[in-house]
N, C-alpha and C positions, 0 to 999 in steps of 0.2 A: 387247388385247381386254378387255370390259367382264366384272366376275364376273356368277355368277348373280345376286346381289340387288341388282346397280349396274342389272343391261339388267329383270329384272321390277319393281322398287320402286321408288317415284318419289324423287327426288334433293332436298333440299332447296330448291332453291328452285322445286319445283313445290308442295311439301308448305305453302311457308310462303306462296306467291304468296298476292295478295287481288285479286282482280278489279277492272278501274277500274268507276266509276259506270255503268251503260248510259246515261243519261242526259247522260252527257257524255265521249263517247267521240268520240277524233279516230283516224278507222280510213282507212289506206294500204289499198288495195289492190292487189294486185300478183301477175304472172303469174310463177313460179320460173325460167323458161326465160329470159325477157327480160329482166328486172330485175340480172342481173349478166353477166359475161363468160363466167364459169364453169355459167352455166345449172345452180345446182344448190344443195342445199342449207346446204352448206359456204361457198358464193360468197355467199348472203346471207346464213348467221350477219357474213361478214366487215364485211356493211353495217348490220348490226342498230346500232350506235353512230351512226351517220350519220341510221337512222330514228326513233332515240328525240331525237336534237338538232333535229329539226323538231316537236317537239311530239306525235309520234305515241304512244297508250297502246293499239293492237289495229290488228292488222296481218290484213287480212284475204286470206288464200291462194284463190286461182283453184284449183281440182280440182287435186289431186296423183296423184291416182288412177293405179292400173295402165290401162294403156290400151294397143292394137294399133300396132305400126308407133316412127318415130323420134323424131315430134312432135306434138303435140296441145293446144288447150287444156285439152282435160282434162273436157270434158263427151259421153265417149264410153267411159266406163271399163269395160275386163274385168274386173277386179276391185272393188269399193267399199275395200276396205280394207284396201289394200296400196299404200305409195306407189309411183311409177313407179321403175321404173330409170333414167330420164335422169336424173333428180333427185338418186338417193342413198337408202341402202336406210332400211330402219326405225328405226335406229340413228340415223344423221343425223339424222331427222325428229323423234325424240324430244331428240336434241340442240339441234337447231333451238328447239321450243317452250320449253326448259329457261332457253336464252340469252334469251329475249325474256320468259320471266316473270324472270328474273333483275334485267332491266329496267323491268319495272314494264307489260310486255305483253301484252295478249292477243292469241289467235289464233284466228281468225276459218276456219273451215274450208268452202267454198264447196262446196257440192253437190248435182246432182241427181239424181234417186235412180230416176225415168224415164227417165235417158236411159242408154246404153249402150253398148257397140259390139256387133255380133250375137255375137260370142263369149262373151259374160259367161250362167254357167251358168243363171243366174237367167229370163234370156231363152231362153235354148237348151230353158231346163223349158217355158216358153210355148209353143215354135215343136214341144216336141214334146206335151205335152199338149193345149194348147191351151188353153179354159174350164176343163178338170178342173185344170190347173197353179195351186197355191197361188198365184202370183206372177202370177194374169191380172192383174188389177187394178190393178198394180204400170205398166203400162203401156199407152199409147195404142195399140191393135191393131184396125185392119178399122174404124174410126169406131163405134166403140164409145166 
């Protein structure tokens, strides 16, 4: 187990990363679920070497997001910012990014912030507010 200021303080090599160019950026994109055998977070650090040997400098993540049910791509999330449990908890995930800026990677976090599954609370304020719900706006509702 990770101490208090390993899992809140970023690890050197997020501290020391330098982001590649945007202007010249060779970005993978890639679904966590499909891309390895082990559909998880752990299963792609083990491919991170394979991704940085094609030229790759930002690896861009399809939604990780919490989401309902066993599979998803991920543009239905209960939560925005929590990764899923099929994946691997928050630990991995910060693992994950640590290994690929380690490499010389960015990571590219895919999101959309309308979409949802009905149980995400944010939506749940909508369907019970209504227009008084801070969060109307946040979403397409009645063709509005």
């Amino acid at each position: 187990m990770e101490s208090y200021n390993d899992y809140f303080f970023p690890k050197e090599a997020t501290l020391n990363f330098k982001r590649p160019n945007k202007n010249n950026l060779v970005i993978y994109e890639l679904w966590v679920y499909d891309y390895t055998t082990k559909r998880s977070f752990p299963g792609l650090m083990e491919r991170l070497d394979y991704i940085q040997k094609l030229g790759v400098n930002a690896i861009e993540l399809m939604p990780v997001c919490e989401f309902e049910g066993q599979i998803s791509w991920g543009y239905n999330p209960t939560h925005y910012f929590a990764p899923d449990k099929a994946y691997g908890n928050s630990e991995m995930y910060k693992q994950l990014i640590d290994e690929c800026h380690k490499r010389g990677m960015a990571v590219i976090m895919d999101m959309v912030f309308n979409h949802c599954s009905y149980h995400n609370v944010l939506f749940q304020d909508v369907v019970k507010n209504g227009r008084k719900s801070k969060y109307y706006d946040w979403f397409y509702i009645d063709g509005d």
